[in-house]
C-alpha positions, 0 to 999 in steps of 0.5 A, spaced: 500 500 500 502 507 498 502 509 505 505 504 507 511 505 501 511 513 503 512 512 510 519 507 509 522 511 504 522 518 508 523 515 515 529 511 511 532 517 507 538 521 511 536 529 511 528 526 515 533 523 520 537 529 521 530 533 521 525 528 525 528 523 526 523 518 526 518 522 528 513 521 522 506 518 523 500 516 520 494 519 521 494 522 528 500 525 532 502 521 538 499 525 545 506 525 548 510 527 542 516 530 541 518 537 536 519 536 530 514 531 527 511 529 521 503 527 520 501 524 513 494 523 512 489 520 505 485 526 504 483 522 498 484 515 494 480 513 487 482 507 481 482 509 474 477 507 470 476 506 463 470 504 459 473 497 458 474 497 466 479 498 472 486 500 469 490 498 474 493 505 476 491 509 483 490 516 485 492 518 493 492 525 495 496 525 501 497 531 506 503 532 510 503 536 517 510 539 519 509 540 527 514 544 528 516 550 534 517 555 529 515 557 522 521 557 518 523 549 520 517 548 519 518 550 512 524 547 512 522 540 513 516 541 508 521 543 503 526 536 504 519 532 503 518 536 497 525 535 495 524 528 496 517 526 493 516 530 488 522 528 483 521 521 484 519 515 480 519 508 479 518 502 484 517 505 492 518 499 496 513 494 492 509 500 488 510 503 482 509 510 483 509 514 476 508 520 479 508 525 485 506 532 484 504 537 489 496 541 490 498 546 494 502 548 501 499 552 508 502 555 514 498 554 520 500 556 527 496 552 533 495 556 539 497 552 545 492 550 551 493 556 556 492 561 550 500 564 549 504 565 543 508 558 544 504 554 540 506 550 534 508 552 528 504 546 522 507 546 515 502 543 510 503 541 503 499 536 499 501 531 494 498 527 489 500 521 488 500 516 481 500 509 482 500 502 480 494 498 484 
C-alpha cells in the first residue's frame, strides 16, 4: 500500500533523520510527542477507470503536517519532503509510483492550551500521488 511505501522511504532517507528523526506518523500525532514531527494523512484515494474497466493505476492525495516550534523549520522540513517526493519515480518499496506532484502548501500556527504565543508552528503541503494498484 502507498502509505505504507511513503512512510519507509522518508523515515529511511538521511536529511528526515537529521530533521525528525523518526518522528513521522500516520494519521494522528502521538499525545506525548516530541518537536519536530511529521503527520501524513489520505485526504483522498480513487482507481482509474476506463470504459473497458479498472486500469490498474491509483490516485492518493496525501497531506503532510510539519509540527514544528517555529515557522521557518517548519518550512524547512516541508521543503526536504518536497525535495524528496516530488522528483521521484519508479518502484517505492513494492509500488510503482509514476508520479508525485504537489496541490498546494499552508502555514498554520496552533495556539497552545493556556492561550500564549508558544504554540506550534504546522507546515502543510499536499501531494498527489500516481500509482500502480
Amino acid at each position: 500500500m502507498i502509505h505504507d511505501e511513503i512512510w519507509n522511504y522518508l523515515v529511511t532517507h538521511e536529511i528526515m533523520i537529521a530533521l525528525v528523526d523518526d518522528r513521522i506518523y500516520e494519521n494522528l500525532l502521538p499525545e506525548e510527542n516530541q518537536l519536530p514531527s511529521v503527520v501524513y494523512f489520505e485526504i483522498s484515494a480513487i482507481s482509474e477507470d476506463t470504459l473497458s474497466g479498472p486500469t490498474g493505476t491509483g490516485r492518493t492525495l496525501l497531506q503532510f503536517d510539519c509540527y514544528t516550534e517555529t515557522s521557518a523549520e517548519a518550512r524547512r522540513i516541508r521543503k526536504a519532503i518536497k525535495d524528496l517526493l516530488q522528483p521521484f519515480r519508479g518502484l517505492m518499496g513494492s509500488v510503482f509510483v509514476n508520479e508525485i506532484n504537489v496541490q498546494g502548501q499552508r502555514n498554520e500556527f496552533e495556539i497552545n492550551e493556556e492561550g500564549d504565543d508558544r504554540g506550534r508552528s504546522i507546515g502543510q503541503i499536499d501531494f498527489l500521488i500516481t500509482h500502480d494498484e
